[in-house]
GUNU-783697 format. One record per residue (C-alpha): residue number from 1; x, y, z. Coordinates in nm, 3 decimals. Example, Ala and Ser with C-alpha at 12.3 -4.5 7.8 and 13.67 -1.06 7.14 Angstrom:
! residues 2
PT   figu         u         v         w
PT      1     1.230    -0.450     0.780
PT      2     1.367    -0.106     0.714
! end
This chain:
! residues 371
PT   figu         u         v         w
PT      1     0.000     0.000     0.000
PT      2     0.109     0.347    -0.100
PT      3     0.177     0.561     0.185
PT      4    -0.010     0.922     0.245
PT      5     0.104     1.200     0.394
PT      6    -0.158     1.393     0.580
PT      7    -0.096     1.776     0.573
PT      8    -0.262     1.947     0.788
PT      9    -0.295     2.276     0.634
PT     10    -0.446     2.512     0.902
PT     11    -0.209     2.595     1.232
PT     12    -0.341     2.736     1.543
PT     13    -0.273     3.098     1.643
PT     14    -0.242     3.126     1.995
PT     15    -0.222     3.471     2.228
PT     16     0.095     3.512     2.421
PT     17    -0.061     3.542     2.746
PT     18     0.306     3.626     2.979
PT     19     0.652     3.483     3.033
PT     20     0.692     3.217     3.279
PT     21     1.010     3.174     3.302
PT     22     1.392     3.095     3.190
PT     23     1.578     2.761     3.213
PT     24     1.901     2.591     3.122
PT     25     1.787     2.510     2.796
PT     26     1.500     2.655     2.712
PT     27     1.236     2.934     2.832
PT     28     0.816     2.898     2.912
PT     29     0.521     3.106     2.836
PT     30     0.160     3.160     2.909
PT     31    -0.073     3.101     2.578
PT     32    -0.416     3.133     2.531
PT     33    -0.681     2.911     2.266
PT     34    -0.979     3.161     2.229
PT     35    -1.144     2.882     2.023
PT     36    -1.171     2.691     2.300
PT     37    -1.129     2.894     2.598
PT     38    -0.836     2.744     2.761
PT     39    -0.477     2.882     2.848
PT     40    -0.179     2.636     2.769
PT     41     0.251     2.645     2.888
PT     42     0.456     2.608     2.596
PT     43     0.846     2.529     2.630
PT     44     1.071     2.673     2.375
PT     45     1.428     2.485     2.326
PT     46     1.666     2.748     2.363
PT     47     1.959     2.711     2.564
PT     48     2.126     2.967     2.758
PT     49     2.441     2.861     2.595
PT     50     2.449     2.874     2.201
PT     51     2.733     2.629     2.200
PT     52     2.560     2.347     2.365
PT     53     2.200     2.432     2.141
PT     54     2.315     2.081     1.880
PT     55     2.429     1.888     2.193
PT     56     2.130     1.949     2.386
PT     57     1.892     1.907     2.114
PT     58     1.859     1.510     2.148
PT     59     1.761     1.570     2.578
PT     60     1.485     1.789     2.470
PT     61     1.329     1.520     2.206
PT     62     1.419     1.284     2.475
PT     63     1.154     1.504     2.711
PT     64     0.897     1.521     2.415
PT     65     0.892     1.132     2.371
PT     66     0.867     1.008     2.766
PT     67     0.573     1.254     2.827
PT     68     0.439     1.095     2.520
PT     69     0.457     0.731     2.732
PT     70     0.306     0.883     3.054
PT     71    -0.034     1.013     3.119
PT     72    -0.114     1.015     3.484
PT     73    -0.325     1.229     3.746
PT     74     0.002     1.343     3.906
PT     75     0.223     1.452     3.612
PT     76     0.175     1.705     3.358
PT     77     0.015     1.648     3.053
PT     78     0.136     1.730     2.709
PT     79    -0.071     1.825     2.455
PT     80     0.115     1.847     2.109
PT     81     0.481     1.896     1.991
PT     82     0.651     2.118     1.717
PT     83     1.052     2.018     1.621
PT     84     1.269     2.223     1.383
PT     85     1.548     1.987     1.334
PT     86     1.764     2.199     1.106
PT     87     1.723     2.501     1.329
PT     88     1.776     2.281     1.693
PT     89     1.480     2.399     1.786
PT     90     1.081     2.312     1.935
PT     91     0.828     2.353     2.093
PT     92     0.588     2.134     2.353
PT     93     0.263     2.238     2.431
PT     94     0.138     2.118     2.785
PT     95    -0.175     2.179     3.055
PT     96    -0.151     2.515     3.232
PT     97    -0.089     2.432     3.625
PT     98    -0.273     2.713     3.793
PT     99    -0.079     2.653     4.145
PT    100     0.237     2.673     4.330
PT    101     0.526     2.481     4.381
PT    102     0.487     2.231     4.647
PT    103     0.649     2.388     4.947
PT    104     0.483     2.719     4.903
PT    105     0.169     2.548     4.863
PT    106     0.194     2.348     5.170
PT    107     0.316     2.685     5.337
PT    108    -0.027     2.782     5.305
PT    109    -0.204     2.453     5.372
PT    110    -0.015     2.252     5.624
PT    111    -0.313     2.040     5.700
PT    112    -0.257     1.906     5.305
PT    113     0.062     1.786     5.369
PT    114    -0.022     1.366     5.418
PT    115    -0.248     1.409     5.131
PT    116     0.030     1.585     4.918
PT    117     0.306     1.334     5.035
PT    118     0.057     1.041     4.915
PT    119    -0.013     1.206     4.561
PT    120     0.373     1.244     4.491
PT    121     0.439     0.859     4.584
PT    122     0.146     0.781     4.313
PT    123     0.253     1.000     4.086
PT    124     0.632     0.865     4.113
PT    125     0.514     0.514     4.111
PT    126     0.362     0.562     3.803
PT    127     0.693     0.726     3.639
PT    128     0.837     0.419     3.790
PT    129     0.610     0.115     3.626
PT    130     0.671     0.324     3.298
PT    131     1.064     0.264     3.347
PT    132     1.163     0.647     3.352
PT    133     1.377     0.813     3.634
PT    134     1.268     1.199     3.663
PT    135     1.639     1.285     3.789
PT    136     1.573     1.618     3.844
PT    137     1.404     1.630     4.201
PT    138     1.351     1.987     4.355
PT    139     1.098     2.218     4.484
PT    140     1.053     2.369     4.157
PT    141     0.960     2.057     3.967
PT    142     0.631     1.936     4.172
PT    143     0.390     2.210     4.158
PT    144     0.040     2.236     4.337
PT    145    -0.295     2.309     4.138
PT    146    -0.527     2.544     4.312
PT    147    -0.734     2.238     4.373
PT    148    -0.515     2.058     4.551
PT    149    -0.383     1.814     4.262
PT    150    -0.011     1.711     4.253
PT    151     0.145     1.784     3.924
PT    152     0.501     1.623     3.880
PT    153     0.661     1.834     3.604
PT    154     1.005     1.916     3.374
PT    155     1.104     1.545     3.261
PT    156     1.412     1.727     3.102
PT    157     1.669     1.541     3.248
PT    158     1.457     1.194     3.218
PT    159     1.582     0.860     3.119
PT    160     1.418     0.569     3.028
PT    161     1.597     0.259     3.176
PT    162     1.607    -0.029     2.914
PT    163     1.908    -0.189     2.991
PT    164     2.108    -0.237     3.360
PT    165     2.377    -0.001     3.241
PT    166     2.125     0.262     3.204
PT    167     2.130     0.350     3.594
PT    168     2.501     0.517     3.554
PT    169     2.530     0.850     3.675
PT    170     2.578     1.052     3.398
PT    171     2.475     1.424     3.483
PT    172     2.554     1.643     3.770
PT    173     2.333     1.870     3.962
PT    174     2.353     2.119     4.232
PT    175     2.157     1.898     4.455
PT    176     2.036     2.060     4.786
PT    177     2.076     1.827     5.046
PT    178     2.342     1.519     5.083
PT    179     2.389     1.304     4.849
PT    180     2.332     0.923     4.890
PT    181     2.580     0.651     4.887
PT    182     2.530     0.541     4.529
PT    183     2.680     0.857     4.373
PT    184     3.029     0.728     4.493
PT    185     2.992     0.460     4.220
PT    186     2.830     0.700     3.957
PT    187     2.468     0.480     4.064
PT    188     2.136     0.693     3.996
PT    189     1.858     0.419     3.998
PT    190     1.526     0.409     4.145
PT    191     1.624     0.409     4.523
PT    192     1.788     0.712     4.452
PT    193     1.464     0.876     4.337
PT    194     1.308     0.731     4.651
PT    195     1.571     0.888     4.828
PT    196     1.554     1.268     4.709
PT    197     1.117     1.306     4.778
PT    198     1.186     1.152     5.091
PT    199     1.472     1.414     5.170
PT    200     1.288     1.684     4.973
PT    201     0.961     1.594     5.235
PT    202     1.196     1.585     5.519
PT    203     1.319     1.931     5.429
PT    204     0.947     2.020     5.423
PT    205     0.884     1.898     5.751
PT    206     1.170     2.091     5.904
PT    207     1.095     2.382     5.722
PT    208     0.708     2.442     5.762
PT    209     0.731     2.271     6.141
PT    210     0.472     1.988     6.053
PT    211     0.383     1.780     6.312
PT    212     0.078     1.578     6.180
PT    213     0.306     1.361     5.911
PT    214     0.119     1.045     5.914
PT    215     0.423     0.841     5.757
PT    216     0.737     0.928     5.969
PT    217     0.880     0.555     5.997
PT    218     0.873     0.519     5.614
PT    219     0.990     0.841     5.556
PT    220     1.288     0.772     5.753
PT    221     1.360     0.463     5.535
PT    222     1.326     0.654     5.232
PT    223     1.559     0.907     5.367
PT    224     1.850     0.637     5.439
PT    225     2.194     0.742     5.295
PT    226     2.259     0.353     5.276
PT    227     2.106     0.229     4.933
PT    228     2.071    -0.135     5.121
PT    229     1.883    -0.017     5.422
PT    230     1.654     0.237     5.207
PT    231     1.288     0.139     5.100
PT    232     1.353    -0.015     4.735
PT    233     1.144     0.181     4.500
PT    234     0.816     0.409     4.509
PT    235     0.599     0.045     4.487
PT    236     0.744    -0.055     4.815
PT    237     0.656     0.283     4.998
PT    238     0.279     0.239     4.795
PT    239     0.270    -0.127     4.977
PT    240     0.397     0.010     5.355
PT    241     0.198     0.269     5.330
PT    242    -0.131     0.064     5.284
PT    243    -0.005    -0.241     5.489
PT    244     0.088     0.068     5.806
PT    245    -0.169     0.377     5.731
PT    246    -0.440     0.266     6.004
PT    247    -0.132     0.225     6.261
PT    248     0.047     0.507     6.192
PT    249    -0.264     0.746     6.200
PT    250    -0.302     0.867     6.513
PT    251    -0.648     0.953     6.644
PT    252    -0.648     1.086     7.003
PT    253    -0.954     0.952     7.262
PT    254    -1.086     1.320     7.257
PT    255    -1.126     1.277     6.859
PT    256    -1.271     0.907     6.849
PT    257    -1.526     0.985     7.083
PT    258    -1.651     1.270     6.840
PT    259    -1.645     1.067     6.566
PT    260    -1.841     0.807     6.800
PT    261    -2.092     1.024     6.970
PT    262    -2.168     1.156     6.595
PT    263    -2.199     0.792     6.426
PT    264    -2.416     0.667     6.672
PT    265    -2.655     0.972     6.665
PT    266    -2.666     0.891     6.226
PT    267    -2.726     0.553     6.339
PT    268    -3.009     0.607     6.548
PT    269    -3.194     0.885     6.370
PT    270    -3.168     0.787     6.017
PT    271    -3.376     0.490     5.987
PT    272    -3.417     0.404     5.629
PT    273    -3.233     0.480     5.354
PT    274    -3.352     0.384     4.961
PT    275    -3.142     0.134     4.811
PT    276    -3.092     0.364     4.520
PT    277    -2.903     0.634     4.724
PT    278    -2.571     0.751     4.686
PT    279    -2.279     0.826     4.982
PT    280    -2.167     1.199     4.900
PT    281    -1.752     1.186     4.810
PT    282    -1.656     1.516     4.775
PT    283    -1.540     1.569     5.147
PT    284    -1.491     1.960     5.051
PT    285    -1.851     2.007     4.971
PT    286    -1.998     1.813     5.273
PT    287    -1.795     1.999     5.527
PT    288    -1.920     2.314     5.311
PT    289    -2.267     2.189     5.368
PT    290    -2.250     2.080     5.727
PT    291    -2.106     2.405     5.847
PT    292    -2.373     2.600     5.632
PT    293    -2.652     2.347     5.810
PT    294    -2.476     2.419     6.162
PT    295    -2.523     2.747     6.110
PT    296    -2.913     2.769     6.095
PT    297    -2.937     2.567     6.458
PT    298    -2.638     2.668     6.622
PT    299    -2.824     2.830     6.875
PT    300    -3.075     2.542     6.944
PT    301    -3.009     2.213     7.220
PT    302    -3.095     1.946     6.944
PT    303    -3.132     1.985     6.572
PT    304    -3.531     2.086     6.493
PT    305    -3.464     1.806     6.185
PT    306    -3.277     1.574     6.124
PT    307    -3.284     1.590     5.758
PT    308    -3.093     1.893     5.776
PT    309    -2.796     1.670     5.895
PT    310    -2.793     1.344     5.666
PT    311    -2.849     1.550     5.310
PT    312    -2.495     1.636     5.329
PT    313    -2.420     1.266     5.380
PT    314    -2.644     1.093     5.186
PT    315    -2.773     1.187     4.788
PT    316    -3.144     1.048     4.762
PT    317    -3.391     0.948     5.017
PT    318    -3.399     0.845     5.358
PT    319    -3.653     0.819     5.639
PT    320    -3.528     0.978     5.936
PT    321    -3.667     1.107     6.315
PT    322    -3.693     1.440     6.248
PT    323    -3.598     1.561     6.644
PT    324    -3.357     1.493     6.871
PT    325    -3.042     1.472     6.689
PT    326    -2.778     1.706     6.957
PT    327    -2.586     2.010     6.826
PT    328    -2.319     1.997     7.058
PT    329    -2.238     1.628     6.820
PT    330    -2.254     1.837     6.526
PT    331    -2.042     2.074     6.678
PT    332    -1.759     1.841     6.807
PT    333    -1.752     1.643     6.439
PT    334    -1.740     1.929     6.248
PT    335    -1.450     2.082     6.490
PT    336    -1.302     1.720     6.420
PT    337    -1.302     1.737     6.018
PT    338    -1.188     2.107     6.019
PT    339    -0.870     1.971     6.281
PT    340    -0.819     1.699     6.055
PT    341    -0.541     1.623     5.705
PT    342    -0.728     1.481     5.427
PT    343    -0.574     1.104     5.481
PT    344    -0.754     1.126     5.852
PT    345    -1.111     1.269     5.664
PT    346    -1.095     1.021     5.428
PT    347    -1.076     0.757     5.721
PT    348    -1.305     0.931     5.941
PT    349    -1.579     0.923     5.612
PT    350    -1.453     0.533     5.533
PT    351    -1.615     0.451     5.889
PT    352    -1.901     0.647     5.853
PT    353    -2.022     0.536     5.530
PT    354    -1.976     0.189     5.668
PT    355    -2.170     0.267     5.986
PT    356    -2.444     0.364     5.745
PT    357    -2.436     0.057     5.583
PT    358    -2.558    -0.081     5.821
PT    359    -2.904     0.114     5.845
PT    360    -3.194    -0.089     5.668
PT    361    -3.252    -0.008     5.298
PT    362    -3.580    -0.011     5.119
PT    363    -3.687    -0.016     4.768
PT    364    -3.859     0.314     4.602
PT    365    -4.152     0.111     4.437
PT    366    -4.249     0.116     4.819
PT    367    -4.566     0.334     4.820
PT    368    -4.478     0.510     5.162
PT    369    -4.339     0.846     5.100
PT    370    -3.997     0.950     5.248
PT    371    -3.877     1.254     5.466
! end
């Protein structure tokens, strides 16, 4: 068969929204797409240092073709490429991250930080079942969205391992803290990568003066100088993590009895929920909710309905007894989720939901009418 060449005649125009910023070998701006309303990053190759714009060339194709092989939650997307072999130069088009960088974020949300720490392992893990070391692990390269979503970005010093000899050490950074063992034998393999996010959360911790971090034991094993006595690679930390997260996350008597005291009231005044209803996941918009309901009885000795309560738990219908229900439980739960990091919500909700699994369902052909 005869092969075609499709042209493809018309280019995009995009608006040069602002410069970003200036790397080693190459610079970023802000572009806008008024066809489709959305604002885009897009990475020029052009080293700082004209002599080293042909030798460089290959790295930045070598970027282009592993974000090509990754597309993951936690690490930027790219959206199209444009190379200009005989000029050494191109172009990659990638998402706009409307955030920080990770400490600065976590400067302003401390209470983020075991949900931040958990995001990075993913988003690492990933880069690591795709066979690509980032190498290039700082501050600068894991950025925050606005939403809270990790974004792992700048693969321009990546490699993709196909072969044992591909875990030399062949570049040299101005890394920021000590440098492990391995680099005495020119070694840069996955351990190491473990090794600079767990230094780089360490740093963190020191830095911002956490003192909620969830995963301190395994952070110290990623942190290990010693490449034998450090956790092996980012699916090992995945594994403790799950195998150690209820230990490790420490819930005080004061904050198990709110979570109690408020489970058991659920428990007692919903009766009945429909089989077709749905558990409400976005933990953002229930606390939103329950602090708005609060609000309205705060005043009151016990909550004039019920109902009020379980719509921010529950999507769909319920029977419930509409009086009764205590404020001062509201109170001490909601003082619990707004005290709480995301990992501990997301455990606090994980035993709620299966508390109300427990409450009788019914079937909405039933002719009896609900709430």
């Amino acid at each position: 068969m005869e092969e075609k060449l499709i042209e493809f005649i018309r280019t995009r125009d995009y608006k040069l929204v602002k410069e970003l910023g200036q790397g080693a070998c190459g610079k970023t701006v802000l572009l806008y797409d008024d066809m489709i309303d959305e604002h885009f990053v897009c990475k020029k190759y052009c080293p700082c240092s004209e002599d080293h714009r042909q030798e460089l060339f290959s790295n930045f194709i070598r970027e282009i073709k592993l974000l090509h092989q990754v597309h993951h939650a936690n690490i930027v997307r790219m959206f199209n490429y444009y190379l200009y072999p005989d000029k050494f130069t191109g172009f990659i088009l990638m998402e706009f991250i409307d955030g920080l960088d990770i400490d600065d974020y976590l400067k302003n949300a401390p209470e983020k930080f075991n949900e931040i720490f958990l995001q990075v392992i993913n988003g690492f893990r990933h880069l690591e079942t795709n066979k690509i070391l980032h190498r290039d692990i700082r501050y600068q390269n894991m950025m925050v969205t606005n939403a809270g979503t990790v974004k792992i970005i700048d693969l321009g010093f990546g490699k993709k391992i196909k072969h044992p000899d591909d875990f030399d050490k062949s570049i040299s950074l101005n890394w920021w803290c000590e440098l492990p063992e391995e680099f005495e034998i020119s070694l840069y393999d996955f351990r190491t990568e473990v090794y600079f996010v767990g230094k780089l959360f360490e740093k963190m911790i020191r830095e911002i003066g956490i003192d909620h971090f969830a995963y301190k034991s395994i952070l110290n094993r990623m942190c290990s100088r010693s490449p034998d006595s450090r956790i092996e690679s980012f699916f090992d930390v995945e594994k403790e993590i799950s195998n150690n997260r209820f230990p490790e996350m420490d819930f005080s008597q004061k904050e198990r009895s709110a979570y109690r005291e408020f489970a058991d009231s659920m428990q007692h005044y919903v009766t009945k929920i429909e089989s077709g209803s749905k558990y409400i996941r976005d933990f953002g918009q229930l606390q939103n909710q329950l602090e708005e309901a609060y609000r309205s009885f705060l005043l009151e000795e016990t909550v004039p309905n019920t109902a009020l309560i379980a719509r921010c738990f529950i999507s769909g219908s319920y029977y419930n007894k509409k009086a009764g229900f205590p404020v001062r439980v509201v109170s001490e739960f909601l003082h619990l989720l707004k005290s709480s990091s995301q990992e501990k919500i997301r455990i606090i909700m994980a035993n709620l939901y299966t508390r109300l699994d427990s409450i009788p369902r019914y079937s909405p052909m039933e002719d009896d009418i609900p709430f």
